[in-house]
C-alpha positions as CSV (number, residue, x, y, z in Angstrom):
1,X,30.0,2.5,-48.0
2,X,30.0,6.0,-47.3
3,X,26.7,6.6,-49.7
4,X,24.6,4.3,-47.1
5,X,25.6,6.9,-43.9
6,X,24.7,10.5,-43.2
7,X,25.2,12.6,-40.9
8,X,22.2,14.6,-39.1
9,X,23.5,18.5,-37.7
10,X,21.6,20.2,-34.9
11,X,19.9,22.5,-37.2
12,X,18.0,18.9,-38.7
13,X,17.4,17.8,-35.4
14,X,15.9,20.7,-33.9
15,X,13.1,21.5,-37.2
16,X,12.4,17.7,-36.6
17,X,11.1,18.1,-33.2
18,X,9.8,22.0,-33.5
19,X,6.5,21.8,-35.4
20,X,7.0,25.1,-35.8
21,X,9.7,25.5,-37.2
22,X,10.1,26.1,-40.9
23,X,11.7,23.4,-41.8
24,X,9.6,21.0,-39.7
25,X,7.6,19.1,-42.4
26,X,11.0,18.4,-44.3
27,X,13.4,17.7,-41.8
28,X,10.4,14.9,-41.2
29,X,10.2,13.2,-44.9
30,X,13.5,13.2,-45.1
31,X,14.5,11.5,-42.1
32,X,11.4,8.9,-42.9
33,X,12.7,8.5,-46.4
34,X,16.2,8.0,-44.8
35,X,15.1,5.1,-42.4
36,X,13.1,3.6,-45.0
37,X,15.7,3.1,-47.3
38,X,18.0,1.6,-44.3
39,X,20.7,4.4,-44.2
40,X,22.9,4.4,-41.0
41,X,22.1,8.0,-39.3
42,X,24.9,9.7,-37.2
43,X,25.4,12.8,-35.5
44,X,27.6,13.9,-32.5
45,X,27.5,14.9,-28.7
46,X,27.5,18.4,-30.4
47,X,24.7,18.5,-32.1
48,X,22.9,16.4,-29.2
49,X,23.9,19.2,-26.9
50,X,22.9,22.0,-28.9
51,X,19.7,20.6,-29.8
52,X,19.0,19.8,-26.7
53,X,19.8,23.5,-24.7
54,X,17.9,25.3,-28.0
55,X,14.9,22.9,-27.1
56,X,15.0,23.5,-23.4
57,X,14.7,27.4,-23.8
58,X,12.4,28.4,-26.9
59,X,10.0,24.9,-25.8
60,X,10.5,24.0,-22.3
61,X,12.1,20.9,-20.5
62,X,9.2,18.6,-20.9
63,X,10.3,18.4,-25.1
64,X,13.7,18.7,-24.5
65,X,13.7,15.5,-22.0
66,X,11.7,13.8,-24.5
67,X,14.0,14.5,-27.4
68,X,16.4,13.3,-25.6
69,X,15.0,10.4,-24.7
70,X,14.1,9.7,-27.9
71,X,17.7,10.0,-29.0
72,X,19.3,7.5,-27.0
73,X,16.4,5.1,-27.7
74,X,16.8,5.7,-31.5
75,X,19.5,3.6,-33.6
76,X,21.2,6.7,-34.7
77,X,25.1,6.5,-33.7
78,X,26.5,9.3,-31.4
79,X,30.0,10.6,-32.4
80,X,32.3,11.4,-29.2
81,X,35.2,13.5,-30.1
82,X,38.6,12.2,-28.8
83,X,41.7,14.7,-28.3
84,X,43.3,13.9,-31.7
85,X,40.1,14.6,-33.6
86,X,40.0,18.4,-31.4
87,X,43.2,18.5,-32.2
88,X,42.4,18.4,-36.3
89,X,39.5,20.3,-35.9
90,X,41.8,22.9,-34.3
91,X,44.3,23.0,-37.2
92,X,41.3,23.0,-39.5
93,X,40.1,25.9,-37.7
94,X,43.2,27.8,-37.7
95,X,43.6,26.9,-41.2
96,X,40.4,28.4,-42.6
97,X,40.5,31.6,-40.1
98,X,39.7,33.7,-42.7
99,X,36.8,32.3,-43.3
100,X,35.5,31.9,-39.4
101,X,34.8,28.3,-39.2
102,X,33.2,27.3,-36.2
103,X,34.7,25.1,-33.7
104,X,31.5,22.7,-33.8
105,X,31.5,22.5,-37.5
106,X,35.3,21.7,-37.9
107,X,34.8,19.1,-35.4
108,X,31.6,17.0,-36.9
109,X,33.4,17.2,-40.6
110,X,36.7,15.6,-38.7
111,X,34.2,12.9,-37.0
112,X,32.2,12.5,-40.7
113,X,36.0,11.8,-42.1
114,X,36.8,9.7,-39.7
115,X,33.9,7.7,-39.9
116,X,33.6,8.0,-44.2
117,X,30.3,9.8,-43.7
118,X,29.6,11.9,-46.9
119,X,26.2,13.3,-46.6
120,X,25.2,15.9,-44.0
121,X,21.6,17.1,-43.5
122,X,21.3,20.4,-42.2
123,X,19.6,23.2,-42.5
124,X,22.7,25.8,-42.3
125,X,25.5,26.5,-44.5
126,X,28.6,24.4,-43.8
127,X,31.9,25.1,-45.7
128,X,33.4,22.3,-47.2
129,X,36.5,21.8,-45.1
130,X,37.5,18.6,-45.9
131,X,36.0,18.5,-49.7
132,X,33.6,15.6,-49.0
133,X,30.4,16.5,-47.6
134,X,27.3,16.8,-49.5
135,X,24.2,18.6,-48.5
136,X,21.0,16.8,-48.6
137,X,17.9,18.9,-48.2
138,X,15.8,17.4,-50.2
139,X,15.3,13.6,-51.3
């Protein structure tokens, strides 16, 4: 059921480990609310990466290793793009280039549809490419 998934996006991750970020103290009740009521969390290699290189340069390696760390430990899945999914989010891409979709975004909604994932939390705008994404920024 695609109401008991989410999917987390960099900009969640990051204001979850940066206490000083703006968005810190809501990135964290909303992930604790998530886990309490058993949701499956997802996000991709992506959104590991990214979070992981902003980490390493605005707070040093000693976070960034520990984030990371804490990532593979956790129980939230890791999407792994295969060449048919870059291959959709390329035609998504070129689809929408009027509206400068990002390769990384087109991407993670063609993982989220592949894997019936409705909800997103982030902290940026994301167009609706594929019509079936939800925000959730507060719970």
């Amino acid at each position: 059921m695609s109401s008991k998934k989410i999917f987390i996006d960099s900009s969640a991750l990051y204001a979850f480990v940066d206490r000083a970020d703006p968005n810190h103290t809501q990135s964290g009740k909303i992930i604790e609310q998530l886990s309490l009521q058993n949701m499956h969390l997802y996000t991709s290699i992506q959104s590991i990466t990214d979070t992981y290189t902003a980490l390493d340069r605005q707070l040093g390696g000693t976070l960034s290793l520990e984030f990371l760390q804490a990532t593979i430990e956790s129980t939230m899945e890791i999407l792994y793009p295969q060449k048919a999914d870059l291959v959709s989010a390329y035609k998504l891409v070129k689809l929408n280039k009027n509206k400068q979709v990002p390769l990384k975004e087109a991407l993670n909604a063609v993982l989220m549809q592949k894997k019936s994932i409705g909800l997103v939390l982030t902290f940026r705008y994301w167009q609706n490419l594929l019509g079936s994404a939800s925000y959730l920024t507060k719970f």
